[in-house]
N, C-alpha and C positions, 0 to 999 in steps of 0.2 A: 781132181778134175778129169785127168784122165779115166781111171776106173769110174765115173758116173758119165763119163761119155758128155759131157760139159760142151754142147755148141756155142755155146755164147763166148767161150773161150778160144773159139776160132778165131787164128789170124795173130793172136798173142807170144802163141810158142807152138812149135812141133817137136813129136818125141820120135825116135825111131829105133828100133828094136836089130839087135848085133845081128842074133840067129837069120834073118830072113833079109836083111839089109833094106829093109823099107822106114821110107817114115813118114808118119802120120799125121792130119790135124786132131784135136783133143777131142774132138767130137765123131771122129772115125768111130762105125758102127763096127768094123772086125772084131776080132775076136784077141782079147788084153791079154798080152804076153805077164813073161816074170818078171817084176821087179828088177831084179839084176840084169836082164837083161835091157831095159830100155835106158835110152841115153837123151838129154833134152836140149834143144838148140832153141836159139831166139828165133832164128828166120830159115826160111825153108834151102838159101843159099848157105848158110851156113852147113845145114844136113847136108846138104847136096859136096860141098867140097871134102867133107868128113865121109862120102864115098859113099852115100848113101841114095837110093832111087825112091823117086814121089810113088804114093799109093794111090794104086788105081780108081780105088773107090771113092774118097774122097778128097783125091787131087788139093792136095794142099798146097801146091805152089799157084794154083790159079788165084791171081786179085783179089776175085769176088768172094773170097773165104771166109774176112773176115763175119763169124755167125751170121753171115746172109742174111743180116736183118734187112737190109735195099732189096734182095729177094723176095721174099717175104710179104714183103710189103706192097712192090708190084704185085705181086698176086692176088694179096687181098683188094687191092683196088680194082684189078681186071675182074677178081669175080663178082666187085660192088655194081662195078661201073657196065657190068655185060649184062645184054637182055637175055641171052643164053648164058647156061652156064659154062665155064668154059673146061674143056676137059682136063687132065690130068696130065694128060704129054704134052699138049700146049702149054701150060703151066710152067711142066719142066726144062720145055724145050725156050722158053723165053729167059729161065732162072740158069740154062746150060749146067742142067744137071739130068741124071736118069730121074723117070719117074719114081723107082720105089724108094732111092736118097733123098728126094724134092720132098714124095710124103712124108718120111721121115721126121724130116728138119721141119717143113710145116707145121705137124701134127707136134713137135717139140719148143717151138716157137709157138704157137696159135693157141694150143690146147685141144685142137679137133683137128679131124682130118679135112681138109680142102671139101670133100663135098657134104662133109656136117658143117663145115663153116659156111656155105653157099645153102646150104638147108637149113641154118638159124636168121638168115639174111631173108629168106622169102618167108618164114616164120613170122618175123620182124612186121615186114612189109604186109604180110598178110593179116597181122592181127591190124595195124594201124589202116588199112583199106574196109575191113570188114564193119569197124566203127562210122564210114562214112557214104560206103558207097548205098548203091540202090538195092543191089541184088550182090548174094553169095557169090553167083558167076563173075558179076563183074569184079568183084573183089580177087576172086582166083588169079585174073587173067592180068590183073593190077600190079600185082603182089608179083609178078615174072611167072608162073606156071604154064607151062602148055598148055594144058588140061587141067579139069575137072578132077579127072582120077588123080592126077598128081598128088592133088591136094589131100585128097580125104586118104592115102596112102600115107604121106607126114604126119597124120592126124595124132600121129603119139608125142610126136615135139610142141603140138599147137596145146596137147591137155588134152584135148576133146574136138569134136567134130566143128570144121566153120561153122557149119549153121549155128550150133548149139555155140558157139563162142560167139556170134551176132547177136544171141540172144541175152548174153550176159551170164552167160556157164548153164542157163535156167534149166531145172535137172541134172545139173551133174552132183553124184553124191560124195559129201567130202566128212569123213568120220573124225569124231574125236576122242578125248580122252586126257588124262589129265595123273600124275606121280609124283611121288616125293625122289628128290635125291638129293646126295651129301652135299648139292651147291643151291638146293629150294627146290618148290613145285615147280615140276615141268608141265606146257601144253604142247601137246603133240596131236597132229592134223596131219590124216590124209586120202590119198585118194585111190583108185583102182591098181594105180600105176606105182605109187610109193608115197614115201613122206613127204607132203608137201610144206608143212610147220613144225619147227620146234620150237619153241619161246621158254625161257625161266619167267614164267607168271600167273599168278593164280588160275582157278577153272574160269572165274567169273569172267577176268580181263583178259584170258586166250579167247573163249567165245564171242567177246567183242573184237578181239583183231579179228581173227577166221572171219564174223561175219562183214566186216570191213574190207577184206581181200576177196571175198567171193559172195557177192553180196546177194547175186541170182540164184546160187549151187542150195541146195538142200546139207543141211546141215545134220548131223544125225550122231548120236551116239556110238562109241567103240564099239567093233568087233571082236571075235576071239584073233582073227589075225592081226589087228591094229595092237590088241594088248602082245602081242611078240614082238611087235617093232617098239611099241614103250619101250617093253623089256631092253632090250639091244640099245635103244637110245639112254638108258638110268647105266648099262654098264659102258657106254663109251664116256660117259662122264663118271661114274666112279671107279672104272676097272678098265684104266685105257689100255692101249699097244696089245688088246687081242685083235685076231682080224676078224672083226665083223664087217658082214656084208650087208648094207642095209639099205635094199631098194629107195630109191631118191624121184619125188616129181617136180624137179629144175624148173621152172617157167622165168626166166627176164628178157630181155634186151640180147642179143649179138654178142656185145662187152660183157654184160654181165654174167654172162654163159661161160665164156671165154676164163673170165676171172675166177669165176666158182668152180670152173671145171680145175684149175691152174692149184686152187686151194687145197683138193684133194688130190696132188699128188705131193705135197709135204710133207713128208715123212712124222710120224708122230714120235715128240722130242725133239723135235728140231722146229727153229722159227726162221720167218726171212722179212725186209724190211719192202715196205709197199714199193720201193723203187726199184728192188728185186724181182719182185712179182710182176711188175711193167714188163720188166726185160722177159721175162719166163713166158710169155704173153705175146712178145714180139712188139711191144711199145716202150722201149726206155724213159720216153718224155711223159708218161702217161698216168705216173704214181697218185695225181691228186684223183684222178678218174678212177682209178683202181682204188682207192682208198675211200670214193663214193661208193664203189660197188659191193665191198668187202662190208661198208656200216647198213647198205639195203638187204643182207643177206636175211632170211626170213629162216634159216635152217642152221640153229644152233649146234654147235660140236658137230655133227655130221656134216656141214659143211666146212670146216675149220679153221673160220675166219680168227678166232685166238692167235693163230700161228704168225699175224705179221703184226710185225713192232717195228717201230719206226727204225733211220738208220743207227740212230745214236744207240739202241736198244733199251730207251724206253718203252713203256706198254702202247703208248698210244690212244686211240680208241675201243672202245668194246658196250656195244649198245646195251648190254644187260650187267653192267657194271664190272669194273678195274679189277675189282676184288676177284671178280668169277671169274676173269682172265688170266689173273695170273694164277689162281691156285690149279687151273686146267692147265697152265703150261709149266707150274710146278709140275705138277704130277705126271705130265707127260715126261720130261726131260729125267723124274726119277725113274720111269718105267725104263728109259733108253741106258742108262748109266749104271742099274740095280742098285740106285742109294734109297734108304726107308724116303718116302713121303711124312713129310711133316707138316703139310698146309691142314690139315687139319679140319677140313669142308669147312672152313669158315665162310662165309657168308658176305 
């Protein structure tokens, strides 16, 4: 907990280190002594009579430590609930922390930093304005944007330009393409910007989701660059725990951003239970919501919805079948531990 710098474990225990006579909460950004040298207390008066002095940076005898979820939380509300957005030191200075710790814990709680959380929020707001109002402008001004320019400046979180999204993507080109791997055919879809589909499903029935999801966009055959993201997406399902880097085009909801963004930072080989992922998120109560968002994912293994199973460590759910779940997290968990894989692409 320590060495992964664990905020959620704020408030549980403090450690503090012989050599320098400080001690910590578990989610202290400094810099992780040795082993032998740290000692662990239940409570921060406990280190403190063991002659030990609080750490400056993230003040673990204050209250509000424990993983500053109640922080956290005002903040997401003040930046729902503000016609402006509100700044960064505001933020901090309400949370009684500095601004670069406040981001920190934010951006480790949320999944996004404070103002890509307030930039998926007028995203939000902007897609569901642009479907009703009369005019683009007034959609803009709807949605919380100053300006104009604002808008068409986020234009790479919206997918495409407002206008062209009032229009129903009309023109936007989205390529496809279609591969075998050791777990069936894959359909893979995307766009200027990255992947925006991976499905295990025939060519026939990816071209009907695709045309289903982007029902305005121009629909078109793979490129030479679409066939190197195939590529990349056949080896993270059959040749996991390399680091592929593989441009991604995210479009949902706020949450569901939040949740998908939360998904790829699990480590591959490792899984965690959807009420895990709440907390990771900054919503402990929120697992059944997280657990809708994880079965809308449209971006198979590059988004790594496989990785949550329930708390008992059941598999759970997995929209493209149990079977192709666990054998992806077979094989992930072999890559981590160096035992042979024996699932066998079974199917």
């Amino acid at each position: 907990m320590v060495c992964a710098r664990d905020g959620a474990q704020n408030g549980t225990f403090v450690y503090a280190v012989i050599t320098t006579g400080v001690y910590c909460a578990p989610g202290c950004p400094s810099r992780r002594a040795k082993r032998e040298n740290v000692r662990f207390f239940k409570t921060p008066r406990e280190a403190e009579s063991a002659g030990f002095r609080s750490c400056k940076r993230c003040r673990p005898e204050r209250p509000s430590t424990p993983s500053h979820s109640d922080a956290i939380r005002r903040a997401c509300q003040a930046i729902e609930g503000s016609e402006e957005e509100p700044t960064l030191e505001a933020l901090a200075r309400d949370a009684g922390l500095s601004p670069g710790y406040f981001q920190r814990i934010f951006k480790a709680h949320v999944g996004l930093s404070p103002k890509r959380y307030a930039m998926a929020l007028r995203k939000r707001r902007l897609r569901g304005a642009l479907e009703q109002a009369r005019s683009v402008t007034g959609a803009i001004y709807d949605a919380g944007y100053a300006n104009s320019s604002r808008a068409y400046a986020d234009n790479d979180s919206l997918g495409l330009t407002p206008g062209a999204y009032r229009k129903g993507a009309k023109g936007e080109v989205v390529r496809f393409a279609s591969a075998q791997s050791s777990l069936g055919e894959i359909f893979v879809a995307a766009t200027a910007r990255g992947v925006c589909m991976v499905e295990f499903a025939t060519h026939d029935v990816g071209v009907e989701k695709l045309k289903a999801r982007f029902p305005h966009a121009q629909c078109a055959p793979g490129d030479a660059a679409l066939s190197d993201w195939v590529a990349l997406v056949v080896a993270l399902i059959d040749t996991p725990g390399q680091n592929i880097a593989l441009p991604l085009d995210i479009r949902g909801t706020a949450f569901q951003e939040r949740v998908w963004q939360a998904l790829g930072r699990i480590p591959c080989g490792q899984t965690v239970s959807y009420s895990r992922l709440a907390t990771m998120i900054g919503q402990p109560t929120a697992a059944r919501a997280v657990a809708r968002a994880c079965a809308t994912n449209a971006i198979a293994v590059a988004v790594p919805c496989h990785r949550i199973v329930r708390g008992s460590g059941a598999l759970g759910g997995y929209r493209w079948g149990l079977e192709r779940k666990r054998a992806l997290i077979e094989r992930e968990a072999a890559i981590r531990t160096g035992k042979p894989d024996d699932s066998g692409g079974r199917d």
